[in-house]
C-alpha positions as CSV (number, residue, x, y, z in Angstrom):
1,X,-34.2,-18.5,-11.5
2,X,-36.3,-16.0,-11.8
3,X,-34.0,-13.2,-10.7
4,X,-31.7,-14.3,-12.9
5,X,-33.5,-13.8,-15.9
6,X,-34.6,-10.3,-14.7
7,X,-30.8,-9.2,-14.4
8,X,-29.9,-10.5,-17.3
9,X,-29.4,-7.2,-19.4
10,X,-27.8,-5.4,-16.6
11,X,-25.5,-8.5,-16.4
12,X,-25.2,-8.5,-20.8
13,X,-24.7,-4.4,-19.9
14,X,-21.9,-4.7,-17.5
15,X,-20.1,-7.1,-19.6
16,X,-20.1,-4.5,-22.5
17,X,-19.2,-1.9,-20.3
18,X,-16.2,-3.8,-19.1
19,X,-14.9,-5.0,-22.6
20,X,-15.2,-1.5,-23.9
21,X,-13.3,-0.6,-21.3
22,X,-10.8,-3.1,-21.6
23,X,-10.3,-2.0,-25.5
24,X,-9.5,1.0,-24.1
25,X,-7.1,0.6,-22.0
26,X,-5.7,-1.6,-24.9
27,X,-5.5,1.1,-27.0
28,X,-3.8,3.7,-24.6
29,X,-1.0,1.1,-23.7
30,X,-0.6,0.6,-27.7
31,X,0.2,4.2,-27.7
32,X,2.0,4.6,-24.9
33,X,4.5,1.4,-26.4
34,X,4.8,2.9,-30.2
35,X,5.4,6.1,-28.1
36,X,8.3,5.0,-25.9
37,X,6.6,7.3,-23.1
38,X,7.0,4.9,-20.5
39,X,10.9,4.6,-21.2
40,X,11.0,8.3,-21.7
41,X,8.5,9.1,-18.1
42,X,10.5,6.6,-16.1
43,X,14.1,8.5,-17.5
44,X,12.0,11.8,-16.7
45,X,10.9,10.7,-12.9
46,X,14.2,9.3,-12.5
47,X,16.2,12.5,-13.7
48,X,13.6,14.9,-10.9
49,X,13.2,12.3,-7.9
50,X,16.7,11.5,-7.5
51,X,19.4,12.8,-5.0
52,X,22.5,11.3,-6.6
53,X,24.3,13.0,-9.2
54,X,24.7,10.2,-11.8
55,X,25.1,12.5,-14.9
56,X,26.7,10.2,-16.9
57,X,24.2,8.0,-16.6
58,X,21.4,10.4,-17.7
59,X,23.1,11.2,-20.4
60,X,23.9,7.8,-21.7
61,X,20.2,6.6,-21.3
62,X,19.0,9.9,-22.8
63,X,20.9,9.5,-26.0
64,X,19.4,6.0,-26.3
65,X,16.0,7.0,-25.6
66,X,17.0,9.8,-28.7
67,X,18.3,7.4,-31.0
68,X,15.1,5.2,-30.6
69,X,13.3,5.9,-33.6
70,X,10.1,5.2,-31.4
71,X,10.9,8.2,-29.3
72,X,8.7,11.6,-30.5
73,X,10.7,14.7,-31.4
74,X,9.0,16.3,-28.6
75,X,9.8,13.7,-25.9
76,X,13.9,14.2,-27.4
77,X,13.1,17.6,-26.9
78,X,11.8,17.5,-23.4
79,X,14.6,15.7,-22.3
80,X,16.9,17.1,-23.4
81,X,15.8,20.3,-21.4
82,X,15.3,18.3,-18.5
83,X,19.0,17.1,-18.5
84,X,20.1,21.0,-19.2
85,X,18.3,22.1,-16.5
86,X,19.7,19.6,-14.0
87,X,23.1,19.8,-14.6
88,X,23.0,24.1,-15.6
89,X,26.0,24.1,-13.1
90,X,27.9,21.9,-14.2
């Protein structure tokens, strides 16, 4: 019992440590959402990792990732590069 009681604030220190970083994290994924960035990242990673050429695809699911009001004007931006650069031979 006794070492219980003399851990106590470590234990009470911990559990703040953990919820502030839980509040955190909450906060980055609330960005992230009113962002669109995972959309947008997973549309990005897909356009670079991929060997197929599925450019009608890419385009289709970029110009609903643009049309999303969510979506930043710099994200639209980058993507729209990204396909350019892709599919410059084309």
């Amino acid at each position: 019992m006794q070492k219980l009681i003399e851990n106590f604030p470590e234990f009470k220190q911990g559990e703040r440590n953990c919820t502030k970083h839980f509040n955190l994290i909450e906060a980055i994924r609330a960005k992230i959402t009113e962002k669109n960035l995972y959309v947008v990242s997973e549309l990005e990673q897909d356009m670079c990792n991929t060997s197929q050429d599925d450019k009608n695809n890419y385009f289709s699911r970029i110009q609903q990732a643009i049309q999303d009001p969510k979506t930043q004007s710099f994200e639209k931006l980058k993507l729209v590069i990204l396909f350019c650069i892709r599919y410059e031979n084309d």
